[in-house]
N, C-alpha and C positions, 0 to 999 in steps of 0.2 A: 338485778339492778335496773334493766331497761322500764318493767312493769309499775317501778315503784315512780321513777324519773316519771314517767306517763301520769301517774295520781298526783305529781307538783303541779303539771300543768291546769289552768283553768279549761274545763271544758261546758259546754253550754247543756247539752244534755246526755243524762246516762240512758241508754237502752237494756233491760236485764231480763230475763226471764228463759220461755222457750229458745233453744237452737238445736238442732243436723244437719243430716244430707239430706237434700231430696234427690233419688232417682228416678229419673223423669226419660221414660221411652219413646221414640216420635212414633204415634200412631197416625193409621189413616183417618180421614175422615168417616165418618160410618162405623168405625170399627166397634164390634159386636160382643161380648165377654158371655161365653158361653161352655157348661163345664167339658169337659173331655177335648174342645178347640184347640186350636194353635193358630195363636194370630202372630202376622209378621207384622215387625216394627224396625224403624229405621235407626238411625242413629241414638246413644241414649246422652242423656245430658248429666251432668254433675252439678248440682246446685248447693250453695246452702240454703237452709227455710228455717224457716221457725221466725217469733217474731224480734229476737236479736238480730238477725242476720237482713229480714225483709225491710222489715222500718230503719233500724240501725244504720245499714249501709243503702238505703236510698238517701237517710238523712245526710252522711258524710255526701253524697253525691250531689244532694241541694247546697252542698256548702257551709251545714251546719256541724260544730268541732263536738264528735259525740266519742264517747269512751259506752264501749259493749261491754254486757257481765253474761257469760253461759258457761255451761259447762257442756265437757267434753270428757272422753276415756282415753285411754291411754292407749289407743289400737289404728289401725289403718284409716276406718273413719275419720277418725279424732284429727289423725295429722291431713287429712285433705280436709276439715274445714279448717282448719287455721287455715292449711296454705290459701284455701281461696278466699277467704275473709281477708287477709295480707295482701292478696293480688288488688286489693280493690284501694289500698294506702299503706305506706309503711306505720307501723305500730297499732293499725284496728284492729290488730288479734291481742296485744300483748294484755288485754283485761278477762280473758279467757281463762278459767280452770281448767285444769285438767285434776278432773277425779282416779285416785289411784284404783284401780278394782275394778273402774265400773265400764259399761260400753257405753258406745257412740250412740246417740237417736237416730235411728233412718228413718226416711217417709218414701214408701214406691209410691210417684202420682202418674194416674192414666186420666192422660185428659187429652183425649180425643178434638180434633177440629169442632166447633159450632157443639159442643158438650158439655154439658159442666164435670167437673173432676171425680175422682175417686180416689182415697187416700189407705193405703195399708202401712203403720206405723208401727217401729218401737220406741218406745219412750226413752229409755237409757238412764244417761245420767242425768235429765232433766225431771227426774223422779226423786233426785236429792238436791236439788238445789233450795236456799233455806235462805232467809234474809241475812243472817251473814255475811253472805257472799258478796252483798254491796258494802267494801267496806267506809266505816263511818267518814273515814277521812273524804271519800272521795264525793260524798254526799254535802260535806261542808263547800266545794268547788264545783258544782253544778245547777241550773238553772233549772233541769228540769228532769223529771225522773218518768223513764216510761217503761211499763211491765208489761208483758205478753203472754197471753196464753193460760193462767193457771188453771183452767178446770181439767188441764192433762198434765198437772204437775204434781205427783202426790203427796209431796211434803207441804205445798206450797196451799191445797187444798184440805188439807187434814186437820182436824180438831174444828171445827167451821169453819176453814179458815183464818185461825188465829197466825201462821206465819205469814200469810200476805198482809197481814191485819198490820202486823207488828213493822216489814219491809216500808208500807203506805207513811205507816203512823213517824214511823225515822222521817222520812223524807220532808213530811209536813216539818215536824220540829226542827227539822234543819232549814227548814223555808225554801225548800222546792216548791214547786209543782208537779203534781204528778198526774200520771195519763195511764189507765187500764185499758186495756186490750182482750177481748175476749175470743171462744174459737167453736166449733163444732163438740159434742160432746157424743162417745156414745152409749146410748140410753142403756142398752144389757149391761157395761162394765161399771166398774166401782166407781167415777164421775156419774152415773146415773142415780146412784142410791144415796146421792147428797141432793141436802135441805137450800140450794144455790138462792134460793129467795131469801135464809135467813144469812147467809156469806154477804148477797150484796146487801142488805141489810146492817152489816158489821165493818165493810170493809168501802163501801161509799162513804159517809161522813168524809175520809182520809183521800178522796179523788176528788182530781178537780175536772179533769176531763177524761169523759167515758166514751170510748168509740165503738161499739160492738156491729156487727152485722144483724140486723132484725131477725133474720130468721135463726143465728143462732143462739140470740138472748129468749128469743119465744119458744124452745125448743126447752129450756128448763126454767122459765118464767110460768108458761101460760103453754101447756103440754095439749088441754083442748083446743085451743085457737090455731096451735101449731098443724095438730093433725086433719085440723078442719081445713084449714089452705092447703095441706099437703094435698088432702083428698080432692081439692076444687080447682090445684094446679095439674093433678095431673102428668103428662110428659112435658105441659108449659113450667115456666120458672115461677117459684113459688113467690118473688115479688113482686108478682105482677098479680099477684090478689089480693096483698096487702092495703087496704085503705089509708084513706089519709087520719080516718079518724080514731084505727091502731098505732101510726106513728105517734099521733098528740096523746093517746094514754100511757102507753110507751115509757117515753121521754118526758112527761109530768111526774111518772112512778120512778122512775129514775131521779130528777131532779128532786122530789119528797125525800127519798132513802139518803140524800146527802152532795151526789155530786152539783158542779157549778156549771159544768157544760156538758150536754148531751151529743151525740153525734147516732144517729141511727144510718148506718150504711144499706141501702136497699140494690147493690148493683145495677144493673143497666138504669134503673130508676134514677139514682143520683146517690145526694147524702141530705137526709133529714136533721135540724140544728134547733135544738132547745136550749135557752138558758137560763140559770137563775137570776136574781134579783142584782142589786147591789150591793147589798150587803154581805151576801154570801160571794160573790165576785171581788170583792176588796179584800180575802182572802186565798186570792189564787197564788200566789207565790213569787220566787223570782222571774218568772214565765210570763208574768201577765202585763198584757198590753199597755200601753201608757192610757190608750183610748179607753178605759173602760165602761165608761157611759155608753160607747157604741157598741158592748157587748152586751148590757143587761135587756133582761127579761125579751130575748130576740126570740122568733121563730121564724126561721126560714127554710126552703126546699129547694136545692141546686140540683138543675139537669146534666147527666154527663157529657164530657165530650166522644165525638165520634172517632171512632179509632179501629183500624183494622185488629181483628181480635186473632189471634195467636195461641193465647192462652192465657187463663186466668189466677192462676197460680201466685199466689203474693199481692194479688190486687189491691185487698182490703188494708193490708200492711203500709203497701204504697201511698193510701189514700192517705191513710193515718199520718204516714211521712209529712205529707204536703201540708198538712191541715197543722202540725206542731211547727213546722218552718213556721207558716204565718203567722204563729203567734207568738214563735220568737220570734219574729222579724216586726212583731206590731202590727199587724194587718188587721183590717177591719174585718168584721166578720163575714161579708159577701164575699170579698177577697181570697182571705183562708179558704173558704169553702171553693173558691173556684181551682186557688192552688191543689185543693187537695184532690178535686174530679180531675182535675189539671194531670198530675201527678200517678192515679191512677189508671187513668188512660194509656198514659206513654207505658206504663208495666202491662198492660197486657197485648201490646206489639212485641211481645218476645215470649217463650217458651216458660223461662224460668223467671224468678218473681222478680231479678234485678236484670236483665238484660236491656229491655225497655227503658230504664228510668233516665233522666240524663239532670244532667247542669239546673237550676234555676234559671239563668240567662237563659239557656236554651228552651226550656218549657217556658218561658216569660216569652221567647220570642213568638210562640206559636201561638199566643194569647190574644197577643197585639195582632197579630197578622188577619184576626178574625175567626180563630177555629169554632166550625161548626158545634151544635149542642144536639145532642139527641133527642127527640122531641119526649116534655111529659108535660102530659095532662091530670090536672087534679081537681077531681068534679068532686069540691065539700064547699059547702057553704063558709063565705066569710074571707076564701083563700085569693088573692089576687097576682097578678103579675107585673112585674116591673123590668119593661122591656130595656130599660139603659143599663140595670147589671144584670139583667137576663136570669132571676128569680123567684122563685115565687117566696109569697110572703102571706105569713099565716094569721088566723085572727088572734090569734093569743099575742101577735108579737107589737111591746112595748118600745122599738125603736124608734 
């Protein structure tokens, strides 16, 4: 009765897709992974991850009324993410399955001080989750619909992608908005011997806004390019050889295949912001800004803020969080974008992907107060800056 009482009420956006644990060990800095070792680690942490749990419950913590759909097994796991998904509001778990049979997803992340991460995963029951599982009702009482993760979901990835296809295409019809979220794939497993050019190909049209990480959309987009920076970053981070004038192809080839707003996340870089026109903007959904003239045909490039780094675990989740608040909240698209570096920043001042995040008030306060920007520089022709919202602003953009 409680779960059903929760689908009466209006909520603003559904979050569905990926959820686990993450077990997360404190490592030293330095620390070196080497086979026949033994490294010592300090306390280990209990998280959830995945992007129901990262996006989902930063958004409940912006203050936005969100209802999660994932699933879960019926095992030890299973019952400490609910409990900690619950610890964060009463009733954010009660939209949770629990799948009979199946196990829990874990993620071990080693993510070393001043490192980027390493993830060893099971998938579990996020290998059966199926459009379904949003049910219809709850779809008719939401504004906004955001999904996570499918290239490590294998029902959700299977046939080309026809079950996300079908999940997207509900949403539309029901006049959401809906928002995809993409992740790392790996290349030897079964997410690697799919055609993901001809998925986003099928399952954009049905997106209105695409957030993925650059390097992990380039990784099954454009496999030369990817390996080409891999080899040119070396031990550096691979966004930092990324040009400016691979984001604009990017996010044009994105914006062709159907969606209405691009977001390419480049880490320490910022977030890269493509849009489509107006006409395809006048079909965003119940999500979409009043302003929407100050949304069409933008291109813009937001520096991050400065934040003592922790870890990065859930970052790109976070960002995603900040960047859907403003556009349910009507934000202009400088704005959005600044909530959303806003928002990821505060996540990687803590270990695990939500310990960081806080209030809106409270990151609004830090905004005003004048927090620092991380410096980036964008040497392409035609790109300019604008020192009053502290952006750059691309030649493409119609604003």
């Amino acid at each position: 009765m409680r779960g059903k009482a929760m689908v009466s009420l209006q909520v603003e956006a559904i979050v569905a897709g990926h959820l686990c644990l993450d077990v997360i060990p404190a490592l030293a800095r330095g620390a070196c992974f080497v086979p026949g070792r033994t490294i010592e680690a300090g306390p280990v942490t209990l998280a959830t991850g995945g992007a129901v749990s990262n996006t989902g419950v930063a958004l409940h913590r912006l203050g936005v009324a969100v209802r999660l759909v994932g699933r879960v097994g019926p095992d030890l796991y299973g019952r400490v993410v609910r409990d900690i998904i619950e610890s964060y509001g009463p009733g954010l778990a009660d939209g949770l399955i629990t799948a009979p049979g199946e196990s829990s997803a874990y993620t071990i992340i080693l993510s070393p001080p001043g490192a980027d991460r390493m993830f060893i995963h099971h998938p579990g029951s996020n290998a059966t989750f199926g459009a379904d599982d949003v049910a219809p009702e709850l779809l008719e009482r939401a504004r906004l619909l955001h999904f996570g993760y499918p290239p490590i979901m294998a029902r959700m990835r299977r046939a080309g992608g026809q079950e996300l296809v079908t999940l997207l295409r509900r949403a539309k019809e029901a006049g959401l908005t809906t928002s995809l979220d993409w992740t790392m794939i790996d290349p030897a497993g079964p997410a690697g011997r799919i055609d993901w050019q001809a998925v986003l190909a099928v399952a954009l049209p049905y997106v209105d806004v695409f957030i993925p990480n650059i390097e992990e959309l380039l990784m099954v987009l454009d496999r030369p390019s990817f390996d080409r920076l891999t080899a040119e970053a070396g031990e550096g981070a691979f966004v930092d050889r990324v040009p400016p004038e691979l984001l604009q192809l990017v996010g044009a080839e994105m914006l062709g295949l159907g969606a209405a707003v691009v977001g390419l996340k480049a880490g320490h870089r910022g977030l890269y912001l493509r849009t489509a026109g107006a006409e395809r903007l006048a079909a965003l959904g119940r999500a979409a800004p009043a302003n929407l003239d100050a949304w069409a045909g933008r291109e813009l490039w937001a520096p991050c803020f400065a934040a003592e780094l922790v870890g990065t675990t859930g970052a790109g989740d976070a960002t995603i969080a900040g960047f859907l608040m403003g556009l349910l909240r009507g934000f202009a698209p400088e704005q959005a974008l600044a909530a959303a570096n806003a928002v990821g920043a505060c996540s990687v001042e803590a270990a695990d992907a939500l310990g960081g995040v806080r209030s809106w008030s409270e990151t609004a306060a830090r905004l005003e107060a004048g927090w620092p920007r991380l410096p980036l520089e964008v040497e392409s022709p035609g790109w300019c800056w604008d020192e009053t919202l502290h952006i750059w602003i691309g030649p493409e953009d119609r604003g």
